[in-house]
N, C-alpha and C positions, 0 to 999 in steps of 0.2 A: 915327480908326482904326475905328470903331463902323461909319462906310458901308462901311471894306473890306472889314470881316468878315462885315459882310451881303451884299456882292456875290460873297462864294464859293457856286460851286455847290452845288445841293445831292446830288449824287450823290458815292456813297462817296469814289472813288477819281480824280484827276484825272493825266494827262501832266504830263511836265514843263515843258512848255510854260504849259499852264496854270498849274500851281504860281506856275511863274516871273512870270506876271503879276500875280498875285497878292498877291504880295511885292513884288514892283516891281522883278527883279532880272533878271541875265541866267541863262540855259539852265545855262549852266556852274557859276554859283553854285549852283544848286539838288542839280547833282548832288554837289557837294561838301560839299550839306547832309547830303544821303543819308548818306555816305560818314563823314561824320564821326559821324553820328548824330542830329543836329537833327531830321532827317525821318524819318518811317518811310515805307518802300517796298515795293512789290514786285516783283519780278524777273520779267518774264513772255517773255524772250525766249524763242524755240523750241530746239531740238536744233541743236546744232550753229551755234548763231548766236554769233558773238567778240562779242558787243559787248552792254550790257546792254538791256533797254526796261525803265523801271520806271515804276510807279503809283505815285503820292504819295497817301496815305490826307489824303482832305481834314481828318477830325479832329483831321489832326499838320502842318498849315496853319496850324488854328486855335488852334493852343496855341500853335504856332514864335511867333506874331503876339502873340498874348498873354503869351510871356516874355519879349519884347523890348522891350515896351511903356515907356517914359520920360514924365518930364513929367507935364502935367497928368491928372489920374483921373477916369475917367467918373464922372456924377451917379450919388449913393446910395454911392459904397465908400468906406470911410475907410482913412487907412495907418494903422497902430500901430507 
């Protein structure tokens, strides 16, 4: 998990397209991450536009990633 989190970009905010790669999921999951709350976003469509465009704050990539995390623990952290 340690090279995915290093291969996120390093700008704020990605599409969800990018998200979606990132996690390794489809376009549709991502916005249901939105929607539920998992990810934080933002809503940038224009006036008068039905339909949403959001930005996924890459920081809320890299937590999603890291609260999902199972299994073995990177070197150096211990569980209590």
């Amino acid at each position: 998990m340690g090279d995915l989190i290093n291969a996120i970009p390093k700008k704020e905010r990605l599409r969800c397209d990018e998200a979606a790669r990132i996690i390794d999921c489809d376009v549709d999951h991502v916005y249901d991450l939105i929607q539920d709350g998992s990810l934080d976003a933002i809503d940038i469509r224009g006036k008068g536009a039905s339909r949403a465009l959001y930005r996924v704050y890459t920081a809320s990539v890299r937590r999603f990633l890291d609260s999902r995390r199972v299994g073995a623990e990177l070197p150096g952290s211990c569980r209590r």
